[in-house]
N, C-alpha and C positions, 0 to 999 in steps of 0.2 A: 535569692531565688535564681532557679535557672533563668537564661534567656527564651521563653517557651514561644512556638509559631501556631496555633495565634496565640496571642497575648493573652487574647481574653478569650473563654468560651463558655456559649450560650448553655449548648447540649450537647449529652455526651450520647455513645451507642450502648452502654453499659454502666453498672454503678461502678464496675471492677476499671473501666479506662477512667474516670472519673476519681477515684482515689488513685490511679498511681500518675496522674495528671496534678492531682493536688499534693503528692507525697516528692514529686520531680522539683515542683517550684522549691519545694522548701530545704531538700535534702542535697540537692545537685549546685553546690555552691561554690564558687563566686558566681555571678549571673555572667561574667567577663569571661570564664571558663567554659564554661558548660554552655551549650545548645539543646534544646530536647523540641521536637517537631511530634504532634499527635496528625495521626490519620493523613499524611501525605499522600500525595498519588505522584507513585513511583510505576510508571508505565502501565497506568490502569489498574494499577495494585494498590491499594492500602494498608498497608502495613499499620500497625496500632501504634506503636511507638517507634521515633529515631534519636538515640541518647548522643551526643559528640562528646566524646571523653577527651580532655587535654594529654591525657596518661593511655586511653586502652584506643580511641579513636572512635569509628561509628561502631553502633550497639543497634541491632532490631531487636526491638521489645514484640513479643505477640501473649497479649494478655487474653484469660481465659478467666470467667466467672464459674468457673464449676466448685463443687462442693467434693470433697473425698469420698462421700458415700454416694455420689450417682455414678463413678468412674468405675464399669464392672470390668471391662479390658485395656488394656493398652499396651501398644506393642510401637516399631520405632513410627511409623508411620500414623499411625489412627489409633484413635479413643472409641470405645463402645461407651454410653453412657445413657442413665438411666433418665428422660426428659418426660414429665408429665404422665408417666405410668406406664411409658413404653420406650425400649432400645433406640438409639441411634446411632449413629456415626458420625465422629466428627473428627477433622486432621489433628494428628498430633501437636502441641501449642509450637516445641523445637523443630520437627521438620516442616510447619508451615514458616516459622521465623525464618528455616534456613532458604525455602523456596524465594521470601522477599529478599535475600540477602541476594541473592543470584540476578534476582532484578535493579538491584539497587546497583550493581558493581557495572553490570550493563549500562543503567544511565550515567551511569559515572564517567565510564567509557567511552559512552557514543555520544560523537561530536561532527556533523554533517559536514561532507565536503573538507575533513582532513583524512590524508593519506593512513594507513596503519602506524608508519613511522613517526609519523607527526601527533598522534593523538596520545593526549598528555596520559602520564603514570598514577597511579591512585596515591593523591597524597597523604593517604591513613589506613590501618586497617581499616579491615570490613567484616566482624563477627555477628552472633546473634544469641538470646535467651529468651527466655519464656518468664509470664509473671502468674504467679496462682495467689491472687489477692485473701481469698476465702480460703486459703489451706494453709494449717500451720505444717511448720517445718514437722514436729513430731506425726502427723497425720502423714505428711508426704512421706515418710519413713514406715509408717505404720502399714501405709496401703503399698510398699513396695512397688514405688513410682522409680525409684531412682533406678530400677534395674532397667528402664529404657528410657529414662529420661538420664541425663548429664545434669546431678544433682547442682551442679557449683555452676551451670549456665542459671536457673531458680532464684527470682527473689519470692519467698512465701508472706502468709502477713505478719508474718515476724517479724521481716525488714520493713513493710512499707507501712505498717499500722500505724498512726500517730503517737503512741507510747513507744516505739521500738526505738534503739540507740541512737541507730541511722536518722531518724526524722527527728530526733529532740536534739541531736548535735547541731549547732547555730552558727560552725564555721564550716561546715562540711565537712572537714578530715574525714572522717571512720566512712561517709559514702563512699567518697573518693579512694579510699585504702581498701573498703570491699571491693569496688569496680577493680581495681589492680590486682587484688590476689583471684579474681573469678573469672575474671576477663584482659589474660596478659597478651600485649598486641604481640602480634605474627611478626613486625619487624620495627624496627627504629625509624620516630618520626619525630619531625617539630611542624609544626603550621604558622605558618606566615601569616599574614593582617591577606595578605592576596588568597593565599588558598580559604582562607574561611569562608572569605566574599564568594567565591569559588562554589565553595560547598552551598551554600545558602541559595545561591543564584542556581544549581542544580536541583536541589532536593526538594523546596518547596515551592512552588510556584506562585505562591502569592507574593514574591518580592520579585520575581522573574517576572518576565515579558518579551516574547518573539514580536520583535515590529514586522507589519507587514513590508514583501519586500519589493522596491523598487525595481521600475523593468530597468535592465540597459544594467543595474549594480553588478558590479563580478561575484561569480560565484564563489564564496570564501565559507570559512565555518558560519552556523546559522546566527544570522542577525539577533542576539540578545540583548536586552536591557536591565540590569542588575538596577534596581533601586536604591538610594544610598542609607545607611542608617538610619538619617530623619527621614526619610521619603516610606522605608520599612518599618519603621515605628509607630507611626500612624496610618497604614495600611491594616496595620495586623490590630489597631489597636478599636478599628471602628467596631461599632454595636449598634444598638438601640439607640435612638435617642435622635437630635438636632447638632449637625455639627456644621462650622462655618471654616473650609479651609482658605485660609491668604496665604497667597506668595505670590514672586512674581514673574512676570515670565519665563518660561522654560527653567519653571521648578518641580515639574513634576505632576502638577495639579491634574492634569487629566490623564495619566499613568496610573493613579493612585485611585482616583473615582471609577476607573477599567477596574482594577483588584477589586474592588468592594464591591461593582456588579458579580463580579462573578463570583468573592468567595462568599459574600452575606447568604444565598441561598444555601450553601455547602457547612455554615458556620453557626446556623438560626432557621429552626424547624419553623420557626413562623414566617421565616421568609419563603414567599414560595415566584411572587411576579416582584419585576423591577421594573420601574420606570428612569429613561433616563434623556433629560433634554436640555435642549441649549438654543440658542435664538440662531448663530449662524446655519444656514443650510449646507455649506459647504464641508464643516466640521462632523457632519452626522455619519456622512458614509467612511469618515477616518476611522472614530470611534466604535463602528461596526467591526471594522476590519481589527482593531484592538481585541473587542470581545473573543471575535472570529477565530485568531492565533490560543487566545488564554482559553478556547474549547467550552465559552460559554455556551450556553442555550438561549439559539434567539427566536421571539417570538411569542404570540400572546401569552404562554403558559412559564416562559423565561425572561428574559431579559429584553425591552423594546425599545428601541433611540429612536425618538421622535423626534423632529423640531416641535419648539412651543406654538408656532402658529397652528400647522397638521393638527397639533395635541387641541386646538381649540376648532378646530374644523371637527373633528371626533364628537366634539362635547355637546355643539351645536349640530350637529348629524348633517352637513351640506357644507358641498367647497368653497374657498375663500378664493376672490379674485383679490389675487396682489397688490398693494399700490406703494406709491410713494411717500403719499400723504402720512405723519404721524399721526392727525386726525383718526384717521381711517380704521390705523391699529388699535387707537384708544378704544371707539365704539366696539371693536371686534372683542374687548377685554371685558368693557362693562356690561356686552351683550352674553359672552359668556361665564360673569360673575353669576348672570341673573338666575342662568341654566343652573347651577350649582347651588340649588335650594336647600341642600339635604335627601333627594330624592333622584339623582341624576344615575343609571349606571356603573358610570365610571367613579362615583365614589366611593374613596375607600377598595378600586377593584388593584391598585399595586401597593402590596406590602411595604416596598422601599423607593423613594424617588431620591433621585441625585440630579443637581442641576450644574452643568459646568457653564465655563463663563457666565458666572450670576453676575457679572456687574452690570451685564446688559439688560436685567428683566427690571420695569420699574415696578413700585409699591404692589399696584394690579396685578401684573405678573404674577408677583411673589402668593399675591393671594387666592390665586389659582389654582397653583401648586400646594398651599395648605390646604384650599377645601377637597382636593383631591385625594390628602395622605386620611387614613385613618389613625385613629386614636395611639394605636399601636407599634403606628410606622416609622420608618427610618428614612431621616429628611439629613443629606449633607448636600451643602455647595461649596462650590470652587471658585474664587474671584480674582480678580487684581483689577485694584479701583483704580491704579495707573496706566488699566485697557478699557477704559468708561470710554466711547466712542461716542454714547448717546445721551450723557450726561444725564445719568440714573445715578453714579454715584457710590453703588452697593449700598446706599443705609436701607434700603429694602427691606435686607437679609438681618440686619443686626439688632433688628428693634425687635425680630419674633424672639417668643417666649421660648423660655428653654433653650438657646441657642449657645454654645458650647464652640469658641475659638482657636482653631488650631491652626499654628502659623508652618508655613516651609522655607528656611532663608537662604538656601543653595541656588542659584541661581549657574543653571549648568550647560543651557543647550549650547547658549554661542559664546564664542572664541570671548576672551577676558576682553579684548583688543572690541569686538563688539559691541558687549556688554556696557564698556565704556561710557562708548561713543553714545548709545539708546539712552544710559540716565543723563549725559551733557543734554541730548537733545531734551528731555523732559526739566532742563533748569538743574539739574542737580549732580556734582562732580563724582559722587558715590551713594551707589542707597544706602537709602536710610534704615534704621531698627534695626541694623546690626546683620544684614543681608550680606551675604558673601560671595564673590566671582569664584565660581567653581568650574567654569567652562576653562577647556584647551587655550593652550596660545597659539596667535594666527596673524596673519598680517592686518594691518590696519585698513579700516573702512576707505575706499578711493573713493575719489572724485570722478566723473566720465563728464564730460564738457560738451557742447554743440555752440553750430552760432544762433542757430534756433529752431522750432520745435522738429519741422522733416527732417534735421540733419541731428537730430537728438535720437530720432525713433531709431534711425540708421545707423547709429553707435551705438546703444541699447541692442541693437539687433545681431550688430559683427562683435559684440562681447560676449554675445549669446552662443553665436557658432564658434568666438574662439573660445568657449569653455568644452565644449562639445568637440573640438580639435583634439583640444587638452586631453581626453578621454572623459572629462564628467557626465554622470549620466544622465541623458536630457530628464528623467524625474526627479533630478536633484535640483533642477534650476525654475525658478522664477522671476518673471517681472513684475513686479506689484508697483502700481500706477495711487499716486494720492485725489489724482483727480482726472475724470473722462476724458477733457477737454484741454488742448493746450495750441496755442496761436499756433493759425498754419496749417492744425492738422484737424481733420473733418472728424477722423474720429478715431480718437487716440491706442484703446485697446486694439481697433480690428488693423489698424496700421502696424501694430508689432509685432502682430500674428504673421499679416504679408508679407512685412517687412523679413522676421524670423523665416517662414517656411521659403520664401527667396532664394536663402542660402542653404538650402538643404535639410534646414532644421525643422521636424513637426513641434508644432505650437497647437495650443486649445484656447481659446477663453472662455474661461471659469466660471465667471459671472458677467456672462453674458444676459444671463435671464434666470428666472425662478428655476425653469427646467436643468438648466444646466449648472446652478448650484446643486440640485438636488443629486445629477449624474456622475458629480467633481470625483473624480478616484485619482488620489493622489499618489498612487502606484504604474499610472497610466504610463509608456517608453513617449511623453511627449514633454514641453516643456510649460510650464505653466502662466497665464498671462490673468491677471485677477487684480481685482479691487484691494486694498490692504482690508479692508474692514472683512471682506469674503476670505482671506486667509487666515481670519484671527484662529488659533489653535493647532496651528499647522504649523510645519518645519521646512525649510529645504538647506542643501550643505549651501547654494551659490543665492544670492538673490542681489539683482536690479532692481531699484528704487526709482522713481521719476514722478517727478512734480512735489516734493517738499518744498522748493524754491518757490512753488504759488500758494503755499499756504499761509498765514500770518500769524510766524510763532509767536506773536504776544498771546493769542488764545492758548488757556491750556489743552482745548480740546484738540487744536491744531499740534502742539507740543505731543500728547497723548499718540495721534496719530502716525507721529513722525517714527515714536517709541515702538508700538506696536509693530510696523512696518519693516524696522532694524533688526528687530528681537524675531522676526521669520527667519534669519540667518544664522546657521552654525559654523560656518568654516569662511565665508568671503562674502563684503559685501560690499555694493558701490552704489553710490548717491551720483544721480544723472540730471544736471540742470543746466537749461540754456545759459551760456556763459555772458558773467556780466549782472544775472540777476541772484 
């Protein structure tokens, strides 16, 4: 079968896209060859079908459900046709396929912030045809279509019927040999493993992703995120149901739960609200700005990212004052179990919930989150029990019913040289189950040394400005602190901030408080100074580490912590402890 985007679909807008949707998987063969995308949005256009031929290149398909005998005109442009007892008008199936074709070569083309000269050549034709499901070939002859339609652009249900040659051939040839004598490319092509990634990263959006972008970045072509084949596979592949995705850091996991907010409403007429939460506050306004780029709809009626406490402030209808205490949050859990009788509002009011970082929600939690889905719903989380911070664990997630495991083992944000360094720190020379370093190679993790803690903050602080010399853009960089407190210094975070804006450099901190998690815009032209735990989910190219030296790696939880903290890093990262300890 082909390789189809999506994989799976719920519903269709017609029964005629739905047989040549069923007729592509089986006919358009090897699945290694062929690509075919239903219902894209190619610049607010939706085209019906986009076939990738290894032989003719891209195809726009514009399928039409009409029957022979309601077509009373047609000419090159428009259809007069006989609907319900009365005339109408509708575009011709070829000159609307050729109108997507004209859009589609435009996205192809336009690439922000490269020059004319610079902007890459179309690596394939760009043709188009029409599908008349419900009209045999003899009919289409009969009614004298071909005299403004271009008979040989036509698959009739001749070709796509389940009895026709085309769809009982089980290695593909004779599709493949149609598509070539009907559709001969315009000019000599091959495709690279690069241009398909290419194509795929253009055309459909659900494997693509604009990151929001950082102030101070240079302006270069638009910030993309191509997904990798396992990260696109199980994007395209979610549905109904309970899914539980593992991987582990910066594999993807919250890339991939952004796609399924946004296309499960576009993919599943029953999906109409999303719920999507996670216990850090800091992570919520990232994953907005995710939505925000992929042109979700946010808001009660679309898509809402809540944190789980908010989410239980809602349910008990009054605000939570914060605390430290884990007590505190327990009662706040079992106080809103009790609201959740079967009778609450909010049950059952979102179709889909998605929980990222679930390794942080315990049993409670999790229980939460079930009585709020309804029967119906679509429940996936995203975990890595090697970012347990609060020793939950994830078995929360794996003991509900119906639950359905999907792993991711690319392992891609930070530098090999990183990646390393994070599973030594966790006890282990290489992950495990078969997990792969896919990130860049970079220099190794440094060392930054003091004699102790003021003259630690004051090196953490002049590494800061020389990265920001460097040209890095201060929203590339953070400091993440393992712990508040360090001999000497009164109080560790507002000291690096001083210490940092000193030298010219604006600083924030992060998690300074409830409010200013909630504020955190990791876009911000400042540099970031945060708790590790307040960054979990988050990225920057530079990070500073300070205070592993006072944690006691015999704990796993302190090992955990060390991980997490490493794995904020994509391009350089340095470990800062009073020297000596």
């Amino acid at each position: 079968m082909a390789t189809m985007f999506p994989a799976r679909c719920e519903s269709f807008a017609t029964a005629g896209e739905e047989a040549v949707y069923r007729f592509l998987e089986k006919a358009a063969r090897p699945d290694g060859d062929f690509l075919a995308w239903y219902s894209p949005d190619i610049e607010d256009r939706e085209p019906d079908f986009i076939l990738l031929s290894p032989d003719c290149g891209l195809v726009v398909l514009e399928v039409k459900d009409w029957l022979a005998s309601q077509i009373l005109e047609l000419n090159p442009k428009e259809a007069l046709l006989q609907i319900a007892g009365r005339p109408e008008r509708r575009k011709q199936p070829l000159a609307q396929a050729r109108e997507y074709v004209n859009s589609l070569m435009h996205l192809l083309g336009r690439q922000p912030g490269l020059s004319q000269s610079q902007k890459r050549e179309l690596p394939c034709p760009v043709t188009w045809g029409a599908v008349l499901p419900h009209v045999s070939r003899e009919d289409f002859r009969k009614a004298r279509l071909g005299e403004v339609m271009d008979e040989a652009r036509v698959l009739c249900w001749d070709e796509i019927g389940e009895a026709s040659p085309l769809a009982r051939d089980a290695s593909g040839g004779k599709f493949r040999q149609w598509l070539k004598e009907h559709f001969p490319p315009l000019f000599p092509f091959s495709l690279t493993p690069g241009d398909l990634a290419w194509i795929r990263s253009r055309i459909f959006p659900v494997v693509r992703l604009d990151l929001p972008k950082r102030a101070g970045c240079p302006a270069q072509a638009e910030t993309v995120l191509a997904l990798d084949q396992e990260q696109e596979n199980l994007a395209r592949r979610f549905g109904a149901g309970r899914t539980l995705v593992q991987g582990p850091s910066g594999s993807g996991k919250t890339l991939v739960l952004a796609h399924q907010a946004w296309n499960l409403p576009r993919m599943d007429r029953r999906v109409r609200r999303v719920l999507v939460t996670c216990f850090n506050l800091s992570l919520v306004p990232y994953i907005r700005r995710l939505l925000s780029r992929k042109g979700a709809s946010l808001g009660p009626d679309g898509v809402e990212v809540v944190p789980f406490y908010t989410l239980c402030e809602r349910i008990l209808g009054e605000p939570m004052a914060h605390a430290e205490s884990g007590d505190f949050y327990r009662l706040v859990v079992e106080e809103t179990l009790e609201r959740l009788d079967g009778s609450h509002p909010l049950q059952g009011h979102w179709d889909a919930i998605l929980v990222d970082e679930g390794q942080d929600f315990s049993p409670g939690m999790a229980e939460v989150v079930l009585r709020l889905l309804p029967a119906h719903g679509t429940l996936t989380v995203a975990l890595d029990e090697n970012q347990d911070l609060y020793d939950q664990g994830g078995g929360a997630w794996s003991a509900v019913e119906g639950m359905r495991t999907r792993r991711l083992s690319r392992q891609y944000r930070s530098t090999r040289q990183i990646a390393r360094a994070a599973w030594k720190a966790l006890g282990e020379e290489a992950p495990a189950g078969g997990l792969a370093y896919a990130g860049a190679d970079g220099p190794e993790p440094r060392r930054l040394q003091a004699k102790d803690g003021p003259a630690l903050v004051q090196a953490c602080a002049e590494a800061v400005a020389s990265l920001v010399r460097q040209g890095a853009p201060m929203s590339e960089i953070a400091v993440l602190y393992a712990r508040s407190r360090m001999p000497g210094v009164e109080s560790l975070p507002q000291d690096l901030v001083d210490a940092v804006e000193a030298r010219g450099v604006l600083a924030r901190w992060a998690a300074r408080d409830t409010a200013s998690k909630r504020a955190f815009d990791i876009t911000t032209d400042s540099v970031t100074v945060s708790t590790v735990n307040s960054a979990k989910g988050l990225d920057f190219a530079h990070v500073i580490l300070i205070g592993l030296d006072q944690l006691d790696m015999a704990q796993a939880t302190a090992r955990r912590l060390a991980y997490v903290g490493m794995t904020r890093a994509r391009e350089t990262l340095a470990i800062a402890a009073i020297a000596g300890q």
